[in-house]
KEKE-3310 file (N, C-alpha, C; in steps of 0.2 Angstrom, whole numbers, plus 5000, padded with zeros to 4 digits):
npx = (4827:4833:4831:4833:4819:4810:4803:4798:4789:4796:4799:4803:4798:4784:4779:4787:4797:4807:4816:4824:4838:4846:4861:4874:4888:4884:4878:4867:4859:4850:4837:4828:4812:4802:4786:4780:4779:4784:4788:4801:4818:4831:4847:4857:4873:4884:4898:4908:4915:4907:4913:4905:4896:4887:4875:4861:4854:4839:4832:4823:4821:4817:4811:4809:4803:4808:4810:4813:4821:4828:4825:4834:4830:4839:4844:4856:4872:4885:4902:4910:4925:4940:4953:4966:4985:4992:4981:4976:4979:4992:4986:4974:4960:4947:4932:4929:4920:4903:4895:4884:4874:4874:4865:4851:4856:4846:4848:4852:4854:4856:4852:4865:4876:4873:4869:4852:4846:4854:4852:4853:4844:4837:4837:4835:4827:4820:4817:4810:4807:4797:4791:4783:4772:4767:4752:4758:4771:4779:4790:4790:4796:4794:4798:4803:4806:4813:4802:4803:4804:4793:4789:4788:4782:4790:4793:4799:4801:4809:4822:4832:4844:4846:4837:4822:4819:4801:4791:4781:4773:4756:4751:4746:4753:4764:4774:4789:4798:4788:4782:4782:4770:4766:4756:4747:4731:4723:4710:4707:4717:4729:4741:4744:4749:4754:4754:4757:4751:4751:4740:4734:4734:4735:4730:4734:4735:4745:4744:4742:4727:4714:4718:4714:4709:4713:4700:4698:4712:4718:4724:4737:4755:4767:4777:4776:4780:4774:4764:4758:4746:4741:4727:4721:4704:4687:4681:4691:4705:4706:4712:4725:4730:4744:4748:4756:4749:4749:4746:4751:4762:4755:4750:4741:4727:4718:4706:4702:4691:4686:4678:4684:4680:4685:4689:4684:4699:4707:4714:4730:4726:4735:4748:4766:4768:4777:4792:4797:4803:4804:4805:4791:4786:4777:4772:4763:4757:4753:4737:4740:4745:4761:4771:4784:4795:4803:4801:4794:4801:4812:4823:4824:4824:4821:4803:4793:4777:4759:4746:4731:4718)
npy = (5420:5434:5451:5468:5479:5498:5508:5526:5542:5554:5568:5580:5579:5577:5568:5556:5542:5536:5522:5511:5496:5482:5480:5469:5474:5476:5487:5501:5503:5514:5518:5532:5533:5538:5546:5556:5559:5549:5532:5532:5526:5529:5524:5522:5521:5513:5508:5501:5494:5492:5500:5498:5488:5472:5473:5465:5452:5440:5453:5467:5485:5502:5516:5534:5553:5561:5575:5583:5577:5563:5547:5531:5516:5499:5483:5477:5466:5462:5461:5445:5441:5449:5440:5430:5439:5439:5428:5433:5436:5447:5466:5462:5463:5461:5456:5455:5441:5436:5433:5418:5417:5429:5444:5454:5472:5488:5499:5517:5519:5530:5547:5547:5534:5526:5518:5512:5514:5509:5498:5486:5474:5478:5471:5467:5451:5445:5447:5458:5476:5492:5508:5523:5539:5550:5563:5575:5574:5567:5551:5536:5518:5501:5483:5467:5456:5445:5442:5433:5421:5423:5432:5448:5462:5479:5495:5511:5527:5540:5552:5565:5566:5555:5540:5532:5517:5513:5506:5489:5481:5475:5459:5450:5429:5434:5429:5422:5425:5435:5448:5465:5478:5498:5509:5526:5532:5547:5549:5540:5541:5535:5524:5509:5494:5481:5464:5447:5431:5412:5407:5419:5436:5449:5464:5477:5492:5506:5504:5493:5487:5484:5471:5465:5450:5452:5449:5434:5433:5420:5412:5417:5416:5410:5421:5431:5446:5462:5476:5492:5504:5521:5531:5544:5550:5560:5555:5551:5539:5527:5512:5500:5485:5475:5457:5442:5426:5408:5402:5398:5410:5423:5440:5450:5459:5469:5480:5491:5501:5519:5519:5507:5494:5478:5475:5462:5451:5450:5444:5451:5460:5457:5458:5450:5436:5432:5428:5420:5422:5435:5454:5466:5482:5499:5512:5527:5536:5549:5546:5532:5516:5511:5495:5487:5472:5455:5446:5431:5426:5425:5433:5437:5449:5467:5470:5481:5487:5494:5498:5504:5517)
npz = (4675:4683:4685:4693:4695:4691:4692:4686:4684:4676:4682:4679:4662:4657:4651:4648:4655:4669:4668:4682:4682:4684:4677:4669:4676:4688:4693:4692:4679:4668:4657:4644:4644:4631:4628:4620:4606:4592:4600:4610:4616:4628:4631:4648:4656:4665:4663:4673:4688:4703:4718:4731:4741:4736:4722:4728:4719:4715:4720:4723:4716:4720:4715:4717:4718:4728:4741:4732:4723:4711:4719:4721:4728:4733:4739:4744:4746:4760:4756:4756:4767:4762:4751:4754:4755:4739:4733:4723:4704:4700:4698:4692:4689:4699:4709:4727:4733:4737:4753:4754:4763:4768:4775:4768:4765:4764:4753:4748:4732:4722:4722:4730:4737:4751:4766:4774:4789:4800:4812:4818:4818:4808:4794:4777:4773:4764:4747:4743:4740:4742:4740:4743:4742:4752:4754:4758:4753:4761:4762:4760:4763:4759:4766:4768:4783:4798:4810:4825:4820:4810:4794:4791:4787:4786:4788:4783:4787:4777:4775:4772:4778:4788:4790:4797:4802:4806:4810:4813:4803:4803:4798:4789:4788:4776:4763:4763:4751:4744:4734:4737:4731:4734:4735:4739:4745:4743:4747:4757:4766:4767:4767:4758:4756:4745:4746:4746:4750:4757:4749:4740:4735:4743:4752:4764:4776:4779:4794:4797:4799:4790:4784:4769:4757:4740:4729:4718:4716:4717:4708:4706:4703:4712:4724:4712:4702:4706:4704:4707:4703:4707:4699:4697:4700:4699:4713:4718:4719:4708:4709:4700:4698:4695:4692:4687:4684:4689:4676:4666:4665:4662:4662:4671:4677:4689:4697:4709:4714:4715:4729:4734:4731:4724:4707:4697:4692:4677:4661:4653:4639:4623:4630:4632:4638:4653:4662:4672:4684:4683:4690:4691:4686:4686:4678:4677:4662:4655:4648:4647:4656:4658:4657:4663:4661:4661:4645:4643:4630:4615:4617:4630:4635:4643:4642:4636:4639:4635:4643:4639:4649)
capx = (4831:4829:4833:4827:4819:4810:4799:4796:4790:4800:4795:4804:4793:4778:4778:4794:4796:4814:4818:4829:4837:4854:4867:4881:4894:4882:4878:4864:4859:4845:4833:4822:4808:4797:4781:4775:4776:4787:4791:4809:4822:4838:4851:4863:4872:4890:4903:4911:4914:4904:4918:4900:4894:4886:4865:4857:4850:4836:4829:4817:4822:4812:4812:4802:4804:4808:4813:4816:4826:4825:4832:4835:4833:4840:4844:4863:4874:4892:4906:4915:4934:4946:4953:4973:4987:4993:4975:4974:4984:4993:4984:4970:4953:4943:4928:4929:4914:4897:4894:4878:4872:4873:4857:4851:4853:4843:4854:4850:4860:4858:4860:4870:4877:4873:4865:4850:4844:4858:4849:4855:4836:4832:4841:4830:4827:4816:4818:4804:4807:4793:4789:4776:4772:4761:4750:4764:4775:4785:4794:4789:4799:4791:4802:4801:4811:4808:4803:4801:4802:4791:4789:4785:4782:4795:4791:4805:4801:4812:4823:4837:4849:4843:4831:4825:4815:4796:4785:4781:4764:4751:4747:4748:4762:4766:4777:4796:4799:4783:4787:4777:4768:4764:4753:4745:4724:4723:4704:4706:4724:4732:4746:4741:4753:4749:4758:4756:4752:4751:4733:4732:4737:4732:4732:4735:4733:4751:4741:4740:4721:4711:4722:4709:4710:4711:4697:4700:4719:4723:4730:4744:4762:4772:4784:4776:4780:4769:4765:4752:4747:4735:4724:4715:4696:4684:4679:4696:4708:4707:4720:4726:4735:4746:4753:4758:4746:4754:4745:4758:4765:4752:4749:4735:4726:4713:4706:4698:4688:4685:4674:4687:4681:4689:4683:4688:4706:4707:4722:4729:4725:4741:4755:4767:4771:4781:4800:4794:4807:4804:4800:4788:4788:4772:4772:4757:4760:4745:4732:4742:4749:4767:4773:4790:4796:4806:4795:4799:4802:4820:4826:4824:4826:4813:4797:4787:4768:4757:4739:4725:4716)
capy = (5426:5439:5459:5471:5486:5501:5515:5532:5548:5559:5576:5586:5580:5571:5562:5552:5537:5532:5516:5508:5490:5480:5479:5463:5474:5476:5492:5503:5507:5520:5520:5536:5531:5545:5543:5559:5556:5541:5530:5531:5524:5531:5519:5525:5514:5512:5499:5502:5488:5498:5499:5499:5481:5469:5473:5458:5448:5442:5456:5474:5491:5504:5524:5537:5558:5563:5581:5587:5571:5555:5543:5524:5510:5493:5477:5475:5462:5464:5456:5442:5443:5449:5437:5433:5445:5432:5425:5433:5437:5453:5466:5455:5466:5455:5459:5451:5436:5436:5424:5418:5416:5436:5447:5460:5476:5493:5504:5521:5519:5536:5550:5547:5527:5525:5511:5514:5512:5504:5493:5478:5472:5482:5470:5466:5442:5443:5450:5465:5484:5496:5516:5528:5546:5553:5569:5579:5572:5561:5546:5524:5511:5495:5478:5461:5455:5440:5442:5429:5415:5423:5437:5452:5470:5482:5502:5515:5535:5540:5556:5565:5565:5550:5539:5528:5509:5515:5501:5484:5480:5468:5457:5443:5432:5438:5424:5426:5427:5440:5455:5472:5485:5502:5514:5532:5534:5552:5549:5535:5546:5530:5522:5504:5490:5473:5457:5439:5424:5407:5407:5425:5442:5454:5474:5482:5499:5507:5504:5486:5491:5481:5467:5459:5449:5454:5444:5431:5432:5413:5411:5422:5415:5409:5428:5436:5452:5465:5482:5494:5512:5525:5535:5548:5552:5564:5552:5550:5536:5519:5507:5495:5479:5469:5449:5437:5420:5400:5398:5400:5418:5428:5446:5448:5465:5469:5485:5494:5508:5524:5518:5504:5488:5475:5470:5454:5449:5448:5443:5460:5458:5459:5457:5446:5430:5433:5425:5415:5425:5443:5458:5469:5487:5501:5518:5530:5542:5554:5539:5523:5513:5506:5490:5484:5465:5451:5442:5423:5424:5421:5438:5438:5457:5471:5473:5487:5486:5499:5498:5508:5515)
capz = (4674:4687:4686:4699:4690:4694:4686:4690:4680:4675:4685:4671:4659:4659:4643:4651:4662:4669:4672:4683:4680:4685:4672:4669:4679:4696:4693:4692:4674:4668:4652:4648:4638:4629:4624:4616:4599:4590:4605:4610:4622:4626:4638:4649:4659:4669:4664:4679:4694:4709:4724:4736:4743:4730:4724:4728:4712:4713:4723:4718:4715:4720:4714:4719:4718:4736:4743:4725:4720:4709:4722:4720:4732:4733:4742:4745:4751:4761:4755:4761:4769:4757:4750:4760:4750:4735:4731:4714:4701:4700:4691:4689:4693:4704:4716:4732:4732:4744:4754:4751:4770:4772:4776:4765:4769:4763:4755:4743:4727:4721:4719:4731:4741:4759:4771:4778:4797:4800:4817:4817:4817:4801:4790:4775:4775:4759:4743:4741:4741:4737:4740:4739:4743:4754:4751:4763:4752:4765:4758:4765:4761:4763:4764:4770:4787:4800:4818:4830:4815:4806:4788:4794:4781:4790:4787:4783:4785:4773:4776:4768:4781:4792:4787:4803:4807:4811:4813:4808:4795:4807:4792:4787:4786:4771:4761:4763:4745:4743:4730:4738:4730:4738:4733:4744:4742:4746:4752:4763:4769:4771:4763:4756:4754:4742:4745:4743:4757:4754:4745:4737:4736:4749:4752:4770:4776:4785:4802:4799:4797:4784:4780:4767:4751:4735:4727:4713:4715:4722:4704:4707:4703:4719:4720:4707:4703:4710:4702:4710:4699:4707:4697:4700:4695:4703:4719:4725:4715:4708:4709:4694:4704:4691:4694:4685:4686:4687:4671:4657:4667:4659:4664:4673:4680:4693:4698:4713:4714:4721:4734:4737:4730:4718:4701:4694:4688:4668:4658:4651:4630:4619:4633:4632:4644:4656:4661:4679:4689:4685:4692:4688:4687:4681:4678:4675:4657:4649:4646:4649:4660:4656:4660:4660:4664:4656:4643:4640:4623:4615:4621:4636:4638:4647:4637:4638:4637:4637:4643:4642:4657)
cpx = (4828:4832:4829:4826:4813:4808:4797:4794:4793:4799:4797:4799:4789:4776:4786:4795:4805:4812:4824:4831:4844:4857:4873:4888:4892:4881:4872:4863:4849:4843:4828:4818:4801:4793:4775:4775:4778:4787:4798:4812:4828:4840:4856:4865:4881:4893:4909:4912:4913:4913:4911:4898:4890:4877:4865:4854:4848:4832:4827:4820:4816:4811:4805:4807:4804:4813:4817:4821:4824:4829:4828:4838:4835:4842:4852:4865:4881:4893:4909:4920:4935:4951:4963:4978:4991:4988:4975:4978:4986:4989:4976:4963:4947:4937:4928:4919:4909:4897:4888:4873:4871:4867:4856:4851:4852:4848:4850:4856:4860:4851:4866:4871:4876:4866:4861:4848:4849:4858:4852:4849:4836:4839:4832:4832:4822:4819:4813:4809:4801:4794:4784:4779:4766:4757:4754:4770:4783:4785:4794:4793:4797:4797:4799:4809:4810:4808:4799:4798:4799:4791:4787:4785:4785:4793:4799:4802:4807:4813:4829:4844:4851:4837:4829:4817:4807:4791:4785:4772:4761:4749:4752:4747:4760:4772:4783:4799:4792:4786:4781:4774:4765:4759:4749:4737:4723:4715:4703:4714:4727:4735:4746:4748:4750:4756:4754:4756:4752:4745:4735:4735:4732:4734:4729:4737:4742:4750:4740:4735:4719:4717:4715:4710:4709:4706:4700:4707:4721:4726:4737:4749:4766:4777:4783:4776:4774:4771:4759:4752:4740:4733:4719:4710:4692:4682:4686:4702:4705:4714:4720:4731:4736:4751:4752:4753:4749:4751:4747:4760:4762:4751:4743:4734:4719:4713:4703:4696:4689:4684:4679:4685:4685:4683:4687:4694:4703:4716:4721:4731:4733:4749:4758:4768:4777:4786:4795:4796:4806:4801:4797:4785:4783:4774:4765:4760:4754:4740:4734:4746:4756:4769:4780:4792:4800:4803:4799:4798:4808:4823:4827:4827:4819:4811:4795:4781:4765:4750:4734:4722:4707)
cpy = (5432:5447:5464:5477:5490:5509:5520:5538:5553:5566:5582:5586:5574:5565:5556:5547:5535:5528:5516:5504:5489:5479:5474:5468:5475:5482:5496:5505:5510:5521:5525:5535:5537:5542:5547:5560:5549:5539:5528:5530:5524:5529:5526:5523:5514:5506:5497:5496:5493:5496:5500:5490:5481:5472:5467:5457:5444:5449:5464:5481:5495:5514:5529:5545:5559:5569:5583:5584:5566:5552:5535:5520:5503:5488:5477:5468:5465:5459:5451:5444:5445:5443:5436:5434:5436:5429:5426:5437:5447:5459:5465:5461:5463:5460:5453:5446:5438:5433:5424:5419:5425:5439:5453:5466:5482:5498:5510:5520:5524:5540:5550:5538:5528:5519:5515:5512:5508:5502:5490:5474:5475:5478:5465:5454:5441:5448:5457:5471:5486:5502:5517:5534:5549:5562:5573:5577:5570:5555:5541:5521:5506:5489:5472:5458:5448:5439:5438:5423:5417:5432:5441:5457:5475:5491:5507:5523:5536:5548:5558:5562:5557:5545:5532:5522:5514:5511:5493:5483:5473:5466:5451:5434:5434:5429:5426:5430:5431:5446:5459:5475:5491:5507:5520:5532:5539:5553:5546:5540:5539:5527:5513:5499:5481:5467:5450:5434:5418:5403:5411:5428:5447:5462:5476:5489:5498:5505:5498:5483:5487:5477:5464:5457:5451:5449:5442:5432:5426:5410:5413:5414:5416:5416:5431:5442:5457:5473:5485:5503:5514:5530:5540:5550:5555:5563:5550:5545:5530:5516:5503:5491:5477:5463:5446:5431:5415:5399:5401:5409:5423:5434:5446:5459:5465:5476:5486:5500:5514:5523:5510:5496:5485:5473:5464:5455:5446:5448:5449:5457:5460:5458:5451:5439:5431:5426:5425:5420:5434:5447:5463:5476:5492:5509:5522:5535:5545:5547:5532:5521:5509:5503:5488:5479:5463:5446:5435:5420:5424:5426:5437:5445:5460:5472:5478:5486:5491:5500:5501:5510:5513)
cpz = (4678:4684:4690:4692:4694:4690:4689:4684:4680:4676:4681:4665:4658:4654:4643:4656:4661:4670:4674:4682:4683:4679:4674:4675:4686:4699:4692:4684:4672:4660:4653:4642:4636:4624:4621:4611:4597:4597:4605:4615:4620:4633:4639:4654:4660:4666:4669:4684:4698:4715:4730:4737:4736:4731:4724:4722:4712:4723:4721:4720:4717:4720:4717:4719:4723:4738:4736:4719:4718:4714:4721:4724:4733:4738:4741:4749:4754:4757:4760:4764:4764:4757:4753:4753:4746:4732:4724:4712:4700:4695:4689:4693:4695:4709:4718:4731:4739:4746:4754:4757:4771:4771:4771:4767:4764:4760:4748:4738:4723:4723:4725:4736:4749:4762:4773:4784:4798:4809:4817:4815:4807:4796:4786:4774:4767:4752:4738:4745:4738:4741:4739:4741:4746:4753:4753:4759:4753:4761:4763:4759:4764:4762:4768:4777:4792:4808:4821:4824:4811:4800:4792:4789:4788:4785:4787:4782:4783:4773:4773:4771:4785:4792:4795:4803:4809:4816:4809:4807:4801:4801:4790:4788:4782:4769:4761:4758:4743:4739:4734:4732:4734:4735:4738:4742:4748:4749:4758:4767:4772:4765:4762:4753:4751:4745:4747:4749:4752:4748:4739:4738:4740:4750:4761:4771:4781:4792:4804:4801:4793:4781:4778:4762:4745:4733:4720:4712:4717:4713:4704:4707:4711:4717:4716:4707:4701:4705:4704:4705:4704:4701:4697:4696:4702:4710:4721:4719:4713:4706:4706:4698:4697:4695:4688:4690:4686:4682:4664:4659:4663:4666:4666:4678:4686:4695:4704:4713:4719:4728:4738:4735:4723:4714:4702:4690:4680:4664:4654:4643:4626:4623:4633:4637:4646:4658:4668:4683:4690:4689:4689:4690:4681:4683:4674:4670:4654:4651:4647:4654:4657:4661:4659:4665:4658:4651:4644:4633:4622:4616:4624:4639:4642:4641:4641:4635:4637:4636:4644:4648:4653)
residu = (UNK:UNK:UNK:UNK:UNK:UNK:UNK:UNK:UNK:UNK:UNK:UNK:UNK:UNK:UNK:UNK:UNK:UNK:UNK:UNK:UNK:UNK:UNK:UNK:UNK:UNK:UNK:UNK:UNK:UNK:UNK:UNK:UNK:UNK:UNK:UNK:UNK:UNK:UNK:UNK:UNK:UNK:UNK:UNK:UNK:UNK:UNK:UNK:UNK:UNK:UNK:UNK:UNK:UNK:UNK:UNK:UNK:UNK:UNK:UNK:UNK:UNK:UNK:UNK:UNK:UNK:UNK:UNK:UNK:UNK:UNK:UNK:UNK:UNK:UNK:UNK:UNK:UNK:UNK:UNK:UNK:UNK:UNK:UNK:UNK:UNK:UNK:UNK:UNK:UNK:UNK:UNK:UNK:UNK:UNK:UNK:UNK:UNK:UNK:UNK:UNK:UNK:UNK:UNK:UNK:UNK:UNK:UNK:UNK:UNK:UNK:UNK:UNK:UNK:UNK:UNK:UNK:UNK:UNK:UNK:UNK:UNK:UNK:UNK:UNK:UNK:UNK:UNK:UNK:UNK:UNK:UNK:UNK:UNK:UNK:UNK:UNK:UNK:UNK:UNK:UNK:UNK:UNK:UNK:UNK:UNK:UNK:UNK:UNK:UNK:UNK:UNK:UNK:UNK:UNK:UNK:UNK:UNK:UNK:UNK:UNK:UNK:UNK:UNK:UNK:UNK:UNK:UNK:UNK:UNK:UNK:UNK:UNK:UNK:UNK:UNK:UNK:UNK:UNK:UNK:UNK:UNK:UNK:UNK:UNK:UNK:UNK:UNK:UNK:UNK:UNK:UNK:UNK:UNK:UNK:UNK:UNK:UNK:UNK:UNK:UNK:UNK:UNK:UNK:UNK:UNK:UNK:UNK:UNK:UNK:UNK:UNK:UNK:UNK:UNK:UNK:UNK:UNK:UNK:UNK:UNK:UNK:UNK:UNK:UNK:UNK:UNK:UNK:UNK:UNK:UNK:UNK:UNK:UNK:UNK:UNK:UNK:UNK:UNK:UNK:UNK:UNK:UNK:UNK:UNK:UNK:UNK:UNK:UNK:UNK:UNK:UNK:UNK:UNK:UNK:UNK:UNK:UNK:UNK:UNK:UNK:UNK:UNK:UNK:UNK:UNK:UNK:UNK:UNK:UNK:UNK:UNK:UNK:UNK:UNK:UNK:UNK:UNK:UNK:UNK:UNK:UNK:UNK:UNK:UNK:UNK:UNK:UNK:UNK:UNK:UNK:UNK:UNK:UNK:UNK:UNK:UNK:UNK:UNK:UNK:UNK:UNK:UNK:UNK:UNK:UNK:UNK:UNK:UNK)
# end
């Protein structure tokens, strides 16, 4: 059971995290979950059929504050042909079907719709989005695309009007089905991307600079999803990396320091087992870190976790 989703703080208030997530009609829907006293979650959510190309399912959301806005990016597909006049019954409220063969392409899905970089080349082949934010507060989009046979990590400066193709990431490969995480380390000034090879999971610098292994991650889940939070403390940040391991979809966390080394991966105490397919999406609030995914329990809906630092 997949669902892209997709977490941000709430710059109105800090005791607030949205999330993003898909909804049964193919549409973007929006929980805001407050966690300054009682903990409460209030949905709010389209039952609309989009009239915009189809979101990809399974493929990742990825939100981020930019130029004074919450915007929200995803993975789209075109439609097929329209279907010839007669196909469907009078009436009849139908969306035209994908064909399955088609490339994904980048599109912002609020607050307002449009394709980005619309290259021919810049068409995403994998199923990852992520973002950050640099100290100048420009706006990356990372994704997954394939050149010359093989995965490549593809780079998007991200503008209001125009958003345009900058580079591609030396690193790797990287797996085709690979989920990102992005995070910014305001000492190092360089914008840090994790994703997953055939081994392990790995973190590259925007420069394709220090591709090195995380250590103790050859556990990791084929695809698992990827969640990166910086934190800030007097020496600069550390970095909490979450995946999912192949043994029984447990939570699993790993941190880096200031100075830039890893500790060791420990399974996170209390959180549920995770649904195989999910994506996995964190956000930073007061003192905890929120997680939300699909557990594999008999719901099958997003949990929220909430981990100490």
């Amino acid at each position: 059971m997949s669902c892209p989703l997709s977490s941000i703080a709430n710059p109105l208030n800090p005791s607030e995290i949205l999330l993003f997530y898909l909804i049964e009609q193919g549409t973007v829907g929006l929980e805001r979950h407050n966690f300054e006293d009682k903990y409460k979650a209030t949905k709010f959510s389209d039952n609309g059929v989009p009239d915009v190309d189809f979101i990809a399912n399974p493929a990742s959301f990825s939100a981020l504050t930019f130029n004074g806005l919450m915007n929200v990016y995803g993975l789209v597909k075109e439609p097929a042909a329209p279907p010839a006049p007669g196909a469907t019954a009078s009436g009849t409220l139908t969306k035209t079907p994908v064909e399955a063969n088609k490339v994904k392409r980048i599109a912002q899905l609020s607050p307002a719709y449009k394709i980005l970089a619309s290259e021919e080349f810049n068409q995403a082949q994998g199923i990852a989005l992520t973002s950050t934010i640099d100290d100048l507060g420009q706006g990356w989009l990372y994704f997954i695309n394939v050149k010359n046979s093989n995965p490549v990590i593809r780079e998007i400066k991200l503008d209001w009007d125009s958003s345009s193709l900058t580079s591609t990431i030396t690193a790797g490969p990287p797996l085709l089905a690979t989920n990102l995480a992005a995070a910014y380390d305001p000492k190092l000034k360089k914008r840090l991307i994790v994703y997953q090879n055939s081994k392990t999971l790995r973190v590259v610098d925007h420069a394709g600079n220090n591709d090195t292994e995380v250590p103790n991650t050859g556990d990791s889940q084929d695809s698992t999803g990827l969640a990166l939070v910086s934190v800030k403390s007097g020496g600069g940040v550390k970095l909490y990396l979450y995946y999912f391991s192949s043994k029984g979809t447990l939570l699993q966390r790993v941190v880096r320091d200031e100075n830039g080394a890893w500790g060791s991966s420990s399974v996170v105490e209390g959180a549920k087992d995770a649904e195989k397919t999910t994506f996995l999406t964190a956000t930073l609030v007061k003192d905890k870190i929120v997680l939300f995914y699909i557990a594999s329990d008999s719901k099958k809906s997003i949990y929220v976790f909430q981990d100490s630092l």
